[in-house]
N, CA, C and O of each residue as an XYZ file, in Angstrom:
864
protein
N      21.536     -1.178     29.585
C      22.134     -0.178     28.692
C      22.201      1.214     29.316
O      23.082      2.014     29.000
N      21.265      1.478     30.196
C      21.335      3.110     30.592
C      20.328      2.796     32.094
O      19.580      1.873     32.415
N      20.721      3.951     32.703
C      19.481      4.144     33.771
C      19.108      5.133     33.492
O      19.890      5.989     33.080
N      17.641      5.392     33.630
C      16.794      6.842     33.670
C      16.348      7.277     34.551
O      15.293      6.749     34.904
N      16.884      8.481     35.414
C      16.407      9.066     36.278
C      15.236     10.693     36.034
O      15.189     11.538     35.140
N      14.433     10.493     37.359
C      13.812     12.129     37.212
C      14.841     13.374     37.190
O      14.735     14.332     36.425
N      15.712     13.225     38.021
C      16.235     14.201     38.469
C      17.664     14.550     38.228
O      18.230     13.476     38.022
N      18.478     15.475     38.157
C      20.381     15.288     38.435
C      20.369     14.495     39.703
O      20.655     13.304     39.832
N      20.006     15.318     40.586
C      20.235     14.930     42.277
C      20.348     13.228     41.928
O      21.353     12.698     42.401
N      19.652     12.556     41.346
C      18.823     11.512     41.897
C      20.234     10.809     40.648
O      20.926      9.915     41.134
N      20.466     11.111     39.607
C      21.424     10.653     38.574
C      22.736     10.535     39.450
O      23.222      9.420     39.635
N      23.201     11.442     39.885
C      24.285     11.361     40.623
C      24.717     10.139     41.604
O      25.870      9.709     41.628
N      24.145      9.860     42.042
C      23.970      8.242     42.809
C      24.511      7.342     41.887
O      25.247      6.459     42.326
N      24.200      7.427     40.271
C      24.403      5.828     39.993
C      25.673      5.643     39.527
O      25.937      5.096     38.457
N      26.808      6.277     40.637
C      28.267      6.143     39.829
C      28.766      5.129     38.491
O      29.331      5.321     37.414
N      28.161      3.850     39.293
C      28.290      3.184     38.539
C      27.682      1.859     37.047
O      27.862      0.755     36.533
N      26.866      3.189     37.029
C      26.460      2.911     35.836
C      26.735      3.211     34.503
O      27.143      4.357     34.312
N      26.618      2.464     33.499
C      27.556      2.797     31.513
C      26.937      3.951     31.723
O      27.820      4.792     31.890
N      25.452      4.637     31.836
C      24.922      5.388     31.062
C      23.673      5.902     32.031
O      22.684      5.235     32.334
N      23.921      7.003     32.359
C      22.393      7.827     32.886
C      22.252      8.813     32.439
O      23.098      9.696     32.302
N      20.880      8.818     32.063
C      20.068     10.033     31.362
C      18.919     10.523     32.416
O      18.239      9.765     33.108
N      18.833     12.176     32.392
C      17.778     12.545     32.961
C      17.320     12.782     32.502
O      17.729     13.427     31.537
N      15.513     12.443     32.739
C      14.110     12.663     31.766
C      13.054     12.866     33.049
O      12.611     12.001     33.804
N      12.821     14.213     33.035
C      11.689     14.499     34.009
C       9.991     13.632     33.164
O       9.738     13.239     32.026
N       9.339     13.667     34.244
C       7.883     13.879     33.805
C       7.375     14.874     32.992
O       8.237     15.710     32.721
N       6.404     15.070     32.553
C       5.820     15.990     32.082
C       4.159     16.052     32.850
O       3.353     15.208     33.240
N       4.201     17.167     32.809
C       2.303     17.670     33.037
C       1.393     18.251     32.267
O       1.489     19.263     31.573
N       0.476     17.509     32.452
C      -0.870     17.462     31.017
C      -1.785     18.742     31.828
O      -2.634     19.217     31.074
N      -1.762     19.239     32.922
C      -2.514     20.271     33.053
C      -2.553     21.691     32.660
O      -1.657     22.529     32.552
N      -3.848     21.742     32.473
C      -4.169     23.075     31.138
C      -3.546     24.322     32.332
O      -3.497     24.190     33.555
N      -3.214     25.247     31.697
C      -3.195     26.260     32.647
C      -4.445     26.911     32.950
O      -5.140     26.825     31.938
N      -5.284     27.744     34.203
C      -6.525     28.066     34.432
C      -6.066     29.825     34.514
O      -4.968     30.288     34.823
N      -7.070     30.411     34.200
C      -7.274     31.737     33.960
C      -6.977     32.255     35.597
O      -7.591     31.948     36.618
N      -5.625     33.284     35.391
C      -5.501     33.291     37.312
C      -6.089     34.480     37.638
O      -5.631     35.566     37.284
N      -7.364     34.296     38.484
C      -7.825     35.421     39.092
C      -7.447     35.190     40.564
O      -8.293     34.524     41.162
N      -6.558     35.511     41.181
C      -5.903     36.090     42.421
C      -7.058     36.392     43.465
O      -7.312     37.583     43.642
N      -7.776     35.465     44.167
C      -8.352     36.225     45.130
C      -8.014     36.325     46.340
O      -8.099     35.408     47.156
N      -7.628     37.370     46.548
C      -7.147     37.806     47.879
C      -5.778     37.166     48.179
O      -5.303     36.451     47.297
N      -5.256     37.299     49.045
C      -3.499     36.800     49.598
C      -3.867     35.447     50.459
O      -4.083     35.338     51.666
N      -3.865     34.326     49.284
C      -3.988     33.196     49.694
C      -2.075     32.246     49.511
O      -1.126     32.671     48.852
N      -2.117     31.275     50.141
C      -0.621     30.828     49.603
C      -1.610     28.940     49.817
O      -2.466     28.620     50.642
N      -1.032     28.191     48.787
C      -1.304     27.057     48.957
C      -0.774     26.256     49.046
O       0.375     26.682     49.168
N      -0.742     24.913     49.095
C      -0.338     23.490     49.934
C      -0.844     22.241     48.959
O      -2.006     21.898     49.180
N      -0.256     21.623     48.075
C      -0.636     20.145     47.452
C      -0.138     19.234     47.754
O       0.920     19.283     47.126
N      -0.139     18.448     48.256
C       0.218     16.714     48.305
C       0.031     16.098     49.434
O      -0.420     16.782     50.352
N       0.277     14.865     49.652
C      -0.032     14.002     50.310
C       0.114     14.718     52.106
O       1.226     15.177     52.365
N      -0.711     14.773     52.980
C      -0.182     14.826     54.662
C       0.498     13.838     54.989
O      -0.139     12.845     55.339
N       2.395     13.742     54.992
C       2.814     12.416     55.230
C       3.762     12.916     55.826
O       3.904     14.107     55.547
N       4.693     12.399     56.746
C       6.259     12.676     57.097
C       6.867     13.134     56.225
O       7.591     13.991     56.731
N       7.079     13.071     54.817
C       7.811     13.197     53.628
C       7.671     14.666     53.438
O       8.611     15.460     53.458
N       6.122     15.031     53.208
C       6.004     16.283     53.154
C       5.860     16.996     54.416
O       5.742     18.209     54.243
N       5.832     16.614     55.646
C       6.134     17.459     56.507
C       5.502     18.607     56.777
O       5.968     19.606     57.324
N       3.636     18.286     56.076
C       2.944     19.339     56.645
C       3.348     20.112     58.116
O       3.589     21.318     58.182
N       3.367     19.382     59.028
C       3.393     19.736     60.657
C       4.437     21.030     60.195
O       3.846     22.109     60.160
N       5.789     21.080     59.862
C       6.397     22.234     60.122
C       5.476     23.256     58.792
O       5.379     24.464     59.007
N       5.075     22.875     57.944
C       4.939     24.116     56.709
C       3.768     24.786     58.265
O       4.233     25.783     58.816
N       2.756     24.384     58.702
C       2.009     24.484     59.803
C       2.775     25.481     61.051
O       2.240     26.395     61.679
N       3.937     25.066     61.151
C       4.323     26.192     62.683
C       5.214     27.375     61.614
O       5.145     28.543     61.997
N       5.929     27.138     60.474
C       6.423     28.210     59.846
C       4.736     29.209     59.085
O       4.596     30.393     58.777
N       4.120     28.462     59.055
C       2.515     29.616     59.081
C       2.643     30.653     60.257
O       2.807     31.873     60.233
N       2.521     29.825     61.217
C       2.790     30.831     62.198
C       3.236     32.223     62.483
O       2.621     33.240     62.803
N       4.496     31.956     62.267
C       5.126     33.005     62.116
C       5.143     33.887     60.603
O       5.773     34.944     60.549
N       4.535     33.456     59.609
C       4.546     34.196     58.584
C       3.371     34.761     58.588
O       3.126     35.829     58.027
N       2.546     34.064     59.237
C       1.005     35.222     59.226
C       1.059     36.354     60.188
O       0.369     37.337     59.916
N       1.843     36.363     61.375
C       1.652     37.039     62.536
C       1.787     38.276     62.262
O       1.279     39.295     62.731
N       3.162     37.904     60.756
C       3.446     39.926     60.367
C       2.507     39.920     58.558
O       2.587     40.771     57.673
N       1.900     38.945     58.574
C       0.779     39.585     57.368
C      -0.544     39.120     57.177
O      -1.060     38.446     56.286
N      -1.080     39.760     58.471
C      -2.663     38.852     58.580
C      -3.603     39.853     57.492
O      -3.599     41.034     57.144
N      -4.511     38.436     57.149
C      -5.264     38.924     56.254
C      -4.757     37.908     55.027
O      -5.172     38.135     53.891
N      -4.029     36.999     55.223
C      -3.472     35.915     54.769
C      -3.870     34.596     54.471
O      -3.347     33.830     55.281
N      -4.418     34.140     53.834
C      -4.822     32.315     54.621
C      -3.988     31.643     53.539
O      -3.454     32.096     52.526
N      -4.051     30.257     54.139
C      -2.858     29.319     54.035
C      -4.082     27.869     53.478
O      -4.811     27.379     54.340
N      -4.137     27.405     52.181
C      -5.113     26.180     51.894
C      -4.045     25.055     51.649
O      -2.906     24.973     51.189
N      -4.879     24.331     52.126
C      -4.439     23.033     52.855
C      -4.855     22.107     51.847
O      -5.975     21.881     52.306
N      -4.788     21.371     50.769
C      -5.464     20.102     49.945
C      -4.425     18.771     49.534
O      -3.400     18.644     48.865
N      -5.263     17.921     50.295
C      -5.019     16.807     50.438
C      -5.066     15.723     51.119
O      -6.066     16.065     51.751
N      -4.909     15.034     51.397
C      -5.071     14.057     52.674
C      -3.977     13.037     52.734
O      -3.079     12.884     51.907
N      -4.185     12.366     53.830
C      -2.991     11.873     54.695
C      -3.076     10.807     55.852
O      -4.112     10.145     55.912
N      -2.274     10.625     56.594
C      -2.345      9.717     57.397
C      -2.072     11.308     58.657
O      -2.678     11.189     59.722
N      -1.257     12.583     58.487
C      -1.343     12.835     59.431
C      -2.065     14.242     59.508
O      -1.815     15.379     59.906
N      -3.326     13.388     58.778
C      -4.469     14.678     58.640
C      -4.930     15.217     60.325
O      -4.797     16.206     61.046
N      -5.363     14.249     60.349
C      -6.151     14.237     61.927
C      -4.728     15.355     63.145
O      -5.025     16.209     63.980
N      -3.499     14.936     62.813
C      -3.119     15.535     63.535
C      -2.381     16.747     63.640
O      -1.922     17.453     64.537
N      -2.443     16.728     62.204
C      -2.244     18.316     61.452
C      -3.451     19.360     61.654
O      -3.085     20.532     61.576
N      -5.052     19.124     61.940
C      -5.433     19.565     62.058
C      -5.837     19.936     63.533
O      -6.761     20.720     63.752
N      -4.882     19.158     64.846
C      -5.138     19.365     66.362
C      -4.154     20.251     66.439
O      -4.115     21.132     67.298
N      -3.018     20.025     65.265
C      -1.821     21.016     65.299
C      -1.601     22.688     65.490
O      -0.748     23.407     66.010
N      -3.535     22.979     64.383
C      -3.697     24.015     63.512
C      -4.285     24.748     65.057
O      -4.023     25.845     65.549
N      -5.126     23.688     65.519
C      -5.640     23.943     66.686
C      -4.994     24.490     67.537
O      -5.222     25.627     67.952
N      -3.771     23.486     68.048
C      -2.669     23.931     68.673
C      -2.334     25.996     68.879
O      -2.595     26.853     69.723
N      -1.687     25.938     67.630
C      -1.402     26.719     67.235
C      -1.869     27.809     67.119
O      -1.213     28.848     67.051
N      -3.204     27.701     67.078
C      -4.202     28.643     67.317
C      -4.117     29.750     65.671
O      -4.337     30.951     65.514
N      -3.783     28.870     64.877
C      -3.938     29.742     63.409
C      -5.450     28.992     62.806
O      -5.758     29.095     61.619
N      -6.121     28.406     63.590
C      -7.520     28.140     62.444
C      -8.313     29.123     61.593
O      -9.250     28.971     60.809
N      -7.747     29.991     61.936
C      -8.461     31.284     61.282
C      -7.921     31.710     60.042
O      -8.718     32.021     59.157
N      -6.437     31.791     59.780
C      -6.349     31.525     58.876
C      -5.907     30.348     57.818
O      -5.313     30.680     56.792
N      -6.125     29.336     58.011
C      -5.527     27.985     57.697
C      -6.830     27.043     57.436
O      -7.480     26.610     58.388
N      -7.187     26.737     56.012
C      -8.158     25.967     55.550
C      -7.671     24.532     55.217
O      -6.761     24.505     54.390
N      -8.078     23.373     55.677
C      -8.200     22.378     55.422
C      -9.233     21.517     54.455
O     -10.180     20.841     54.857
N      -8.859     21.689     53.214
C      -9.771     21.373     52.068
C      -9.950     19.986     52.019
O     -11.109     19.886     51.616
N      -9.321     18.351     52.253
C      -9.433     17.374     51.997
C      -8.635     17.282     50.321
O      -8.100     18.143     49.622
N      -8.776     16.419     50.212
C      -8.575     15.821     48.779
C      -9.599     16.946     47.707
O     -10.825     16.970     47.813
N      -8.878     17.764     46.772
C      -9.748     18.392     45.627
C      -9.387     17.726     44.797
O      -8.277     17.219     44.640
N     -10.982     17.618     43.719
C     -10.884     17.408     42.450
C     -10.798     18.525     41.468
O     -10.491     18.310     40.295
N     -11.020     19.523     41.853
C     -10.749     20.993     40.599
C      -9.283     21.437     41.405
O      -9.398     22.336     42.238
N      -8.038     20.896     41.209
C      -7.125     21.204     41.904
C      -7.189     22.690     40.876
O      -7.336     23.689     41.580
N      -7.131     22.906     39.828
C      -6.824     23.942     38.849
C      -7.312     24.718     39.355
O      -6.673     25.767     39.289
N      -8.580     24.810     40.114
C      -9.233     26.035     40.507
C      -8.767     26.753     41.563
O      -8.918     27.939     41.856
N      -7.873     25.402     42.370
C      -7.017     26.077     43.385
C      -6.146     26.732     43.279
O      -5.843     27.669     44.018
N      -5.433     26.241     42.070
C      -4.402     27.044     41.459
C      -4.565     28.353     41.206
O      -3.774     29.197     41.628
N      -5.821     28.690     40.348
C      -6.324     29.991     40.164
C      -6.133     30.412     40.903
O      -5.182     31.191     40.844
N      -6.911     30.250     42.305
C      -7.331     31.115     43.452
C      -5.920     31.996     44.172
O      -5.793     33.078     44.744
N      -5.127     31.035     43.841
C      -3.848     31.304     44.821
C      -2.553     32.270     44.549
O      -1.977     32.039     43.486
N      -2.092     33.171     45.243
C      -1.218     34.026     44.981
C       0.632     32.715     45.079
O       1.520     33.220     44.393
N       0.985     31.651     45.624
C       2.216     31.339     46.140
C       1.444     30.192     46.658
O       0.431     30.054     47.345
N       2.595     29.154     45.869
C       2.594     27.548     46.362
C       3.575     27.695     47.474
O       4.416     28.593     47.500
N       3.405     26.560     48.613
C       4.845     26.260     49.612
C       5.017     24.977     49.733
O       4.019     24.308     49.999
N       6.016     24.461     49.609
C       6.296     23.234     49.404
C       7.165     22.796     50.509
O       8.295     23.216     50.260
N       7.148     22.001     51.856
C       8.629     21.689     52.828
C       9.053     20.564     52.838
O       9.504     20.022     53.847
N       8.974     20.032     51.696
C       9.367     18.183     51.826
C      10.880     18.288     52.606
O      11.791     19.105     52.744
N      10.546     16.995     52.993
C      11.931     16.292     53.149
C      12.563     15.624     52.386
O      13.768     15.400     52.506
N      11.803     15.186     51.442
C      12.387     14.533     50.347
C      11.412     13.955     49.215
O      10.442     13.242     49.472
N      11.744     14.300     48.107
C      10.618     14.326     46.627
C      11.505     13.395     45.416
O      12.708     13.430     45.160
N      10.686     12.778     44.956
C      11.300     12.241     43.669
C      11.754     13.179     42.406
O      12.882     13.254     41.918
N      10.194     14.092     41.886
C       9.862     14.848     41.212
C       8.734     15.421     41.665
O       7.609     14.949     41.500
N       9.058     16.690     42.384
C       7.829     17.362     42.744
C       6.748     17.827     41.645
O       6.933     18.824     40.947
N       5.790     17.149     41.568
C       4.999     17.597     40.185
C       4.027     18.740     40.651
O       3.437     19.622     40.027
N       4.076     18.419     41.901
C       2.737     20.428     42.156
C       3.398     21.198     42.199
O       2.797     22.265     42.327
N       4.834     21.344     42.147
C       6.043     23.079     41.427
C       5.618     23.317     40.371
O       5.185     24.452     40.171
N       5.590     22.294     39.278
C       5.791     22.269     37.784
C       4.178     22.729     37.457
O       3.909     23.606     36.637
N       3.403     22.163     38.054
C       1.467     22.406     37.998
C       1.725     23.757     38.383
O       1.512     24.562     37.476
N       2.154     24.279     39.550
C       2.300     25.446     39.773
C       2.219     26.406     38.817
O       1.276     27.142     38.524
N       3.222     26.326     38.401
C       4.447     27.187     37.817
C       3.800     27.031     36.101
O       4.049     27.678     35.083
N       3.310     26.408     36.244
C       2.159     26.186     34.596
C       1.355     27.133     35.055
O       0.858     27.486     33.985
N       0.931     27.709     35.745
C      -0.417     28.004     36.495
C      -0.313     29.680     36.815
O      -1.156     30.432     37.305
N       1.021     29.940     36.352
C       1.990     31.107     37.013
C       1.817     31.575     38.540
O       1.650     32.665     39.087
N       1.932     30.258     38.967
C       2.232     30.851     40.889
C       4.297     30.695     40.697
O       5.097     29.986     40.087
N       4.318     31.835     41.638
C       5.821     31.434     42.602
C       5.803     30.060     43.440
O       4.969     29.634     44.238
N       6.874     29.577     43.033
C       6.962     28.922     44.322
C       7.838     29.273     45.402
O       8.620     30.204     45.211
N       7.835     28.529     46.785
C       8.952     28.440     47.374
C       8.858     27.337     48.049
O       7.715     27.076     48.423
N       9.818     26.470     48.380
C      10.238     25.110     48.049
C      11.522     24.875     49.631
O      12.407     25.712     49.800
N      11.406     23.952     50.358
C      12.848     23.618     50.401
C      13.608     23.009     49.941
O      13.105     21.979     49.494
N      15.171     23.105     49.703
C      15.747     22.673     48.771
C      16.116     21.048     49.245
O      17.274     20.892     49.630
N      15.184     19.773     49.246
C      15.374     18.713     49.689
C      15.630     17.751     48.661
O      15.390     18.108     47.508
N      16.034     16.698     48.844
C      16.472     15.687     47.923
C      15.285     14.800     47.258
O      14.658     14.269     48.175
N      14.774     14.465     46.041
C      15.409     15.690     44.885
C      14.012     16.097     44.822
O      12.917     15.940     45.362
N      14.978     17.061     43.324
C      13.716     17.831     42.351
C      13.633     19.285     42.465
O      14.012     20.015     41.548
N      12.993     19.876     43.918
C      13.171     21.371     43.382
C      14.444     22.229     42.938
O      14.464     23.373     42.485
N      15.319     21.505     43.151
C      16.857     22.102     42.667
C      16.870     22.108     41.019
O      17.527     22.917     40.364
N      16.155     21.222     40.535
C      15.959     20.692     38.838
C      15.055     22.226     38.534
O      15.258     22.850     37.493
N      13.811     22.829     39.839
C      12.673     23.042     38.738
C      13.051     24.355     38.782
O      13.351     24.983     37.766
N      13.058     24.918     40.134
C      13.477     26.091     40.729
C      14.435     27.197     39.895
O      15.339     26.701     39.222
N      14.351     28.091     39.895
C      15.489     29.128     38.948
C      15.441     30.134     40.818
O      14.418     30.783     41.035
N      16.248     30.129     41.614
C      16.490     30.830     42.718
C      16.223     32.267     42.249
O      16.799     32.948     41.401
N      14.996     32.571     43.190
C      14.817     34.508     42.480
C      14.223     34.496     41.049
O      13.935     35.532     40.450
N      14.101     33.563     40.672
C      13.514     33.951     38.982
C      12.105     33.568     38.810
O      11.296     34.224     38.154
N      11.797     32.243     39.563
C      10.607     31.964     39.252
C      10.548     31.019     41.179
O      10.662     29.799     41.063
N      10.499     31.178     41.661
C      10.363     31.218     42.743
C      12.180     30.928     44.193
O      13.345     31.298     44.050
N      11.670     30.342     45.070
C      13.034     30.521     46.387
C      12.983     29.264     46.371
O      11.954     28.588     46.367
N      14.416     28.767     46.360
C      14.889     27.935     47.061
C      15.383     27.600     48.277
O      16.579     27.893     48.301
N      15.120     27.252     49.019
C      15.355     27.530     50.960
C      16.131     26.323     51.126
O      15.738     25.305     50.557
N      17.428     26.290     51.996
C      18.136     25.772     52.390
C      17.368     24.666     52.990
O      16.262     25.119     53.282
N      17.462     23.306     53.334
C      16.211     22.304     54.248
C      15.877     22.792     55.447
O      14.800     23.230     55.850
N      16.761     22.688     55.899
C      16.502     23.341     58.182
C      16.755     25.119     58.074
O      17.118     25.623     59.136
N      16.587     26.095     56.865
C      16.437     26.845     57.604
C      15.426     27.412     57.667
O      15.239     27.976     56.589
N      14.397     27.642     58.553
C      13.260     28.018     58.610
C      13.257     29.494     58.423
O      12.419     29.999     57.676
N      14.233     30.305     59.118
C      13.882     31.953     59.084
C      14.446     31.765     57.607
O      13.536     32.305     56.980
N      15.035     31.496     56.995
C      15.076     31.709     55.750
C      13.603     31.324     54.550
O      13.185     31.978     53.595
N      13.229     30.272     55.013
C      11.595     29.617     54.027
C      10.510     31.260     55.035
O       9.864     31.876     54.187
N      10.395     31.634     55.937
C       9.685     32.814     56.661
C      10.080     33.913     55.670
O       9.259     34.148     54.783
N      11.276     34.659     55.692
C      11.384     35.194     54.917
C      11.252     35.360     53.449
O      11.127     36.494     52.987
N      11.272     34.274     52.651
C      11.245     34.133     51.487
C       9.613     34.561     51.031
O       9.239     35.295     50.116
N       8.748     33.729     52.137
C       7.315     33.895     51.643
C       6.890     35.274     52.246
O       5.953     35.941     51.806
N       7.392     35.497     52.915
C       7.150     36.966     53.460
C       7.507     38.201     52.474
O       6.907     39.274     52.417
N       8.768     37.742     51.616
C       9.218     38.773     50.215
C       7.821     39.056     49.565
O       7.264     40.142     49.403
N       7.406     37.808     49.239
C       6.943     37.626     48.006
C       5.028     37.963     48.440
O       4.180     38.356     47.638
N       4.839     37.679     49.773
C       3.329     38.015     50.349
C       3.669     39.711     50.418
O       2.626     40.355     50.312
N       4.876     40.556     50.568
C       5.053     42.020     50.710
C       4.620     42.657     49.722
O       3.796     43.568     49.807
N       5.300     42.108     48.333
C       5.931     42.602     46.919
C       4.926     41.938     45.822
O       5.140     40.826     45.339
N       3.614     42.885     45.427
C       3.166     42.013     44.399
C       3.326     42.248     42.830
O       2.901     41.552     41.907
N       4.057     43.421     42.795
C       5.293     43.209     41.476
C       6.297     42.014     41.195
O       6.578     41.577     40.079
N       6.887     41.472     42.660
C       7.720     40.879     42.531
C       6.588     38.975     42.310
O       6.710     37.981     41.595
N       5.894     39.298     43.091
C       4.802     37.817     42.821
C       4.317     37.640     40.879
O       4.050     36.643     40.208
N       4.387     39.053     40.546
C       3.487     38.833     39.312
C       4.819     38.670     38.329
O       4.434     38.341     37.207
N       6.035     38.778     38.386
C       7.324     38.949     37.894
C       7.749     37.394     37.838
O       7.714     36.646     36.861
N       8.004     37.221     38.656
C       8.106     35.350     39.106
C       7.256     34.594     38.568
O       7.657     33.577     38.002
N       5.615     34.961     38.619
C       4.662     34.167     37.877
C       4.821     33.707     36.424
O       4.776     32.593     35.901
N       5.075     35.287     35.818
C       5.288     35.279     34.498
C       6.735     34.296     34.762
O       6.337     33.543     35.652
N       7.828     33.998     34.543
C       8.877     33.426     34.593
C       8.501     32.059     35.033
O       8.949     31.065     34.460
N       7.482     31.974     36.296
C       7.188     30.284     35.946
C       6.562     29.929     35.131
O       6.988     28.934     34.545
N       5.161     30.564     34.627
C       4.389     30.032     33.657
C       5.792     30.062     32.389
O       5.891     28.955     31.859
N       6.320     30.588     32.117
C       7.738     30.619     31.076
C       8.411     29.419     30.908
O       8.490     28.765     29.868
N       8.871     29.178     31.945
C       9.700     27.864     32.430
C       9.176     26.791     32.558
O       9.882     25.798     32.386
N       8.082     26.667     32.824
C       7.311     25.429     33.180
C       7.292     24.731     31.397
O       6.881     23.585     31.210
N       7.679     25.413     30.489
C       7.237     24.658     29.159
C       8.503     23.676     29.351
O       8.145     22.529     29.084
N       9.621     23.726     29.659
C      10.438     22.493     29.852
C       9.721     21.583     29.922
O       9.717     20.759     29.007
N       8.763     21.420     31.193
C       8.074     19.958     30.984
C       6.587     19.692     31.025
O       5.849     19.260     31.911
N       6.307     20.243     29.305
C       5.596     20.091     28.273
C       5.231     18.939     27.883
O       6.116     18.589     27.102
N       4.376     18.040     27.958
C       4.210     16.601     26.951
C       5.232     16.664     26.001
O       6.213     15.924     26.072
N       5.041     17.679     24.917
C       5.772     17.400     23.967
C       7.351     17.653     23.805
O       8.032     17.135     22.921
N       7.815     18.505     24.767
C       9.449     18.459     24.793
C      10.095     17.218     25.625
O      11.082     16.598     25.230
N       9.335     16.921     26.938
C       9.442     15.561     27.342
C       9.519     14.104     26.469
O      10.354     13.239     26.735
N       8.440     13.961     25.302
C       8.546     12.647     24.504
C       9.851     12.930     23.859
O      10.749     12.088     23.869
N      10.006     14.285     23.205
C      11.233     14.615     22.365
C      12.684     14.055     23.442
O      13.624     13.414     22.973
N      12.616     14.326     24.415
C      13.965     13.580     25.497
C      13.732     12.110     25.243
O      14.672     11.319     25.333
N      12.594     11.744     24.949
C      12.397     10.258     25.119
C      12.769      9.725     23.412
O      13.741      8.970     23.455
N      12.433      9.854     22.462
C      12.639      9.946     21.162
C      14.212      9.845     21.053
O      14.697      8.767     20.708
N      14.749     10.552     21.237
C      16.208     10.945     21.092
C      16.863     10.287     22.282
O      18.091     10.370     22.279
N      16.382      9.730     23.172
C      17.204      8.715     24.171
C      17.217      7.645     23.414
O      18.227      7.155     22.907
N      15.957      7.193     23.295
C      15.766      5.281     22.661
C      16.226      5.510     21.281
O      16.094      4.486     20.611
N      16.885      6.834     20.406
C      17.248      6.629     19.297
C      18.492      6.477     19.411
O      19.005      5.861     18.477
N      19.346      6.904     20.432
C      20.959      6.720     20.917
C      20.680      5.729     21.163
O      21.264      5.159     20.242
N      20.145      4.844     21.787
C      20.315      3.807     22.658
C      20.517      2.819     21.331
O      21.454      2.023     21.259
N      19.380      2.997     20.154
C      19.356      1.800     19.190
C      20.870      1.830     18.472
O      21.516      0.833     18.149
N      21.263      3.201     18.308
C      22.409      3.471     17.639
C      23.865      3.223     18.461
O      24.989      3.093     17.976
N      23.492      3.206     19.727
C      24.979      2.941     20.397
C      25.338      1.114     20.404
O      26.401      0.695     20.863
């Protein structure tokens, strides 16, 4: 009768189907009281090809060089933990670049943090934007297939970065590590936005799908 996708991006594919509806997820996490310590930017999900730690890792690089005093947290684990962290080595940013493992108080990370960065190559439904952005961090995101194009408001509640362009994802976090009017402006606007996907406006998409569906 219908297909249900997370995303537009991801809807668009099923030319040929009677009927597609998009119905994101929703997130059950509470928002945590944000005390900002210090100019941290953070990192959630899996260390995999997909997410493409290794480059968020050399675009550090260059974004700390013009704002040290910066660090960059790292949570999660992976298959290319081990070599994300010879990378860090590499690179010679261990100083500012923490490698947390897998957290269980992710919320607290949230607190801590001024700006999520996200460089997938490709996401179903990025759910640490939306945790974010509950959380009132900015994000900035590349714009990869799918999802942050769904969560993202470009300039409103965090950047959308083209996929390959890097001086553009440098710059973006560099705005927003400059400008902390403009960080606390965006926050407010994600914590705003993020009620889209609410438990309860989410079942309401679901309610009103399976009630068309009985009626069509």
């Amino acid at each position: 009768d219908a297909v249900v996708c997370l995303t537009k991006g991801d809807a668009a594919n099923y030319v040929r189907a009677k009927r597609v509806e998009v119905i994101p997820n929703f997130t059950g996490i509470r928002p945590n009281p944000h005390s900002e310590e210090g100019r941290r930017c953070l990192f959630v999900g899996r260390l995999c090809p997909e997410k493409d730690p290794l480059r968020l890792v050399s675009l550090w690089k260059s974004i700390v060089k013009g704002h040290p005093g910066w660090q960059l947290d790292i949570c999660g684990g992976g298959e290319l933990e081990t070599e994300l962290g010879a990378e860090i080595s590499r690179l010679g940013i261990g100083d500012s670049v923490v490698m947390h493992g897998q957290v269980s108080d992710i919320g607290g990370m949230y607190a801590k943090s001024a700006i999520l960065l996200l460089c997938s190559r490709t996401e179903g439904l990025p759910m640490v934007l939306i945790e974010a952005m509950r959380n009132g961090l900015p994000v900035v995101s590349t714009d990869c297939p799918y999802g942050p194009a769904d969560i993202i408001r470009n300039g409103k509640n965090g950047f959308l970065v083209p996929q390959d362009d890097d001086a553009a994802f440098v710059r973006s976090v560099s705005e927003l590590m400059e400008d902390s009017c403009l960080r606390e402006q965006m926050g407010r606007n994600a914590s705003e936005m993020s009620a889209e996907y609410s438990k309860r406006n989410v079942i309401e998409k679901w309610k009103r799908f399976w009630f068309s569906i009985r009626q069509g």
